[in-house]
C-alpha positions in Angstrom: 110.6 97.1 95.8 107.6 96.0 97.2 104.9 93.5 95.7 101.3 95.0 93.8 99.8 92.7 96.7 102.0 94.5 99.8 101.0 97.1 102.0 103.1 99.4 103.4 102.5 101.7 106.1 105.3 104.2 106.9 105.9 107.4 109.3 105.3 110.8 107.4 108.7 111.4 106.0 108.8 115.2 107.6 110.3 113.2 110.1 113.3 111.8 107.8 113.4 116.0 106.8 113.8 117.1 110.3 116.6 114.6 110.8 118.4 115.9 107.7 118.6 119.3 109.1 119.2 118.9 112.8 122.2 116.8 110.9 123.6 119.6 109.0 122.5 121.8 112.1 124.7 119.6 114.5 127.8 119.4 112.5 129.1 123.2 113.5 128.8 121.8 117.2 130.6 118.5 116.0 133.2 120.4 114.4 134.3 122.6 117.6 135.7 119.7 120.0 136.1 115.8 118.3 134.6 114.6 121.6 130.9 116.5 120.6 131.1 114.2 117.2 129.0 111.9 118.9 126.0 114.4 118.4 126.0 113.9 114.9 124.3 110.2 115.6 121.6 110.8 117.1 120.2 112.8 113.9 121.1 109.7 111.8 120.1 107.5 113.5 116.5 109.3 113.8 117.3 109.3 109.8 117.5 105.6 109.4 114.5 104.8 111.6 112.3 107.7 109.7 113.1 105.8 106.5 112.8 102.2 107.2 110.4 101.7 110.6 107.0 100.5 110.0 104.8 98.2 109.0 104.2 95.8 105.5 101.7 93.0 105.0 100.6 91.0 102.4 98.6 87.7 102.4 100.9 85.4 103.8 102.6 87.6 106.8 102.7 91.0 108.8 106.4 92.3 108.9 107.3 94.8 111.4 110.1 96.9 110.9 112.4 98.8 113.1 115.8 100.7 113.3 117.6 97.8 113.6 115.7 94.7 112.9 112.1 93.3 111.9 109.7 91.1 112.9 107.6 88.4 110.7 104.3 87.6 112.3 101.7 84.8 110.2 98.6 85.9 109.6 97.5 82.4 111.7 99.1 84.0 114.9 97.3 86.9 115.1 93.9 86.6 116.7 92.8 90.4 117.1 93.3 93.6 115.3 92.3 96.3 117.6 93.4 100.1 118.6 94.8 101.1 122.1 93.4 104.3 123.9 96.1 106.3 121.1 94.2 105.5 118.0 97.1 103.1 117.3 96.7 99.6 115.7 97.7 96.5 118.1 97.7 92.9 116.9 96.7 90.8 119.8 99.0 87.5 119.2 97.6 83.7 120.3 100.9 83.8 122.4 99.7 86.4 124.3 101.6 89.6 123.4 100.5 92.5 122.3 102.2 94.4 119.9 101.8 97.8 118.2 102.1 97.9 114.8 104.3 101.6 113.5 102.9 103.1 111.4 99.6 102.0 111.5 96.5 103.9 112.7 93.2 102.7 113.7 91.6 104.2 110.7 94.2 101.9 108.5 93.0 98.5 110.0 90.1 98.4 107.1 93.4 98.0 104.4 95.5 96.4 106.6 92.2 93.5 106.6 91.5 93.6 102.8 95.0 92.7 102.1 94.9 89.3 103.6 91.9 88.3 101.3 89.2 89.0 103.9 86.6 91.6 104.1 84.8 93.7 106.8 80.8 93.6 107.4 79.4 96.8 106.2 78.5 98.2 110.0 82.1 97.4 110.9 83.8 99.5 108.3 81.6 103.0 108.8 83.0 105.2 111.6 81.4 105.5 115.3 80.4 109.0 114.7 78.2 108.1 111.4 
């Protein structure tokens, strides 16, 4: 269970749905030949990564999670919080990588910020188009 002072930022679970289905809608394939079983992973495994990728942060760290693995990043190595040409959220690292935080939009960077104690200037936080 996560902390009061965590956020999380996880894919719409539709997607975990859709895998449920395409599971139960695979297994008459999987049943007709044993070598078509393998079928039945690919909705699982599109399961598992709808249920546990994306991203948490709290004060101390971002953690970003995948199908198999995470990733903890201090709040110290990140120098830039930005959006790509998507409308995704990057995190520009002082090693010099970039990486795309799941999950995350560009319209969730303001709560992404305010969880790490800091705020935004007021012209900062209003959209573009205001």
């Amino acid at each position: 269970m996560s902390k009061p002072d965590t956020v999380r930022f996880r894919f719409n679970q539709a997607i975990l749905v859709a895998a449920v289905i395409a599971f139960f809608g695979a297994l008459p394939l999987a049943n007709a030949r044993t070598y078509l079983l393998p079928v039945l992973l690919v909705p699982l495994a599109v399961a598992v990564w709808a249920w546990r990728a994306g991203t948490d942060a709290d004060a101390r760290e971002l953690r970003v999670r995948a199908l198999a693995g995470q990733r903890r990043i201090d709040w110290d190595q990140v120098l830039e919080l930005a959006t790509d040409e998507r409308g995704r959220a990057v995190a520009r690292l002082d090693d010099g990588q970039q990486l795309t935080l799941p999950a995350v939009r560009g319209e969730d960077l303001p709560r992404l910020i305010s969880v790490t104690g800091q705020t935004l200037p007021d012209d900062a936080a209003e959209s573009p188009g205001q």
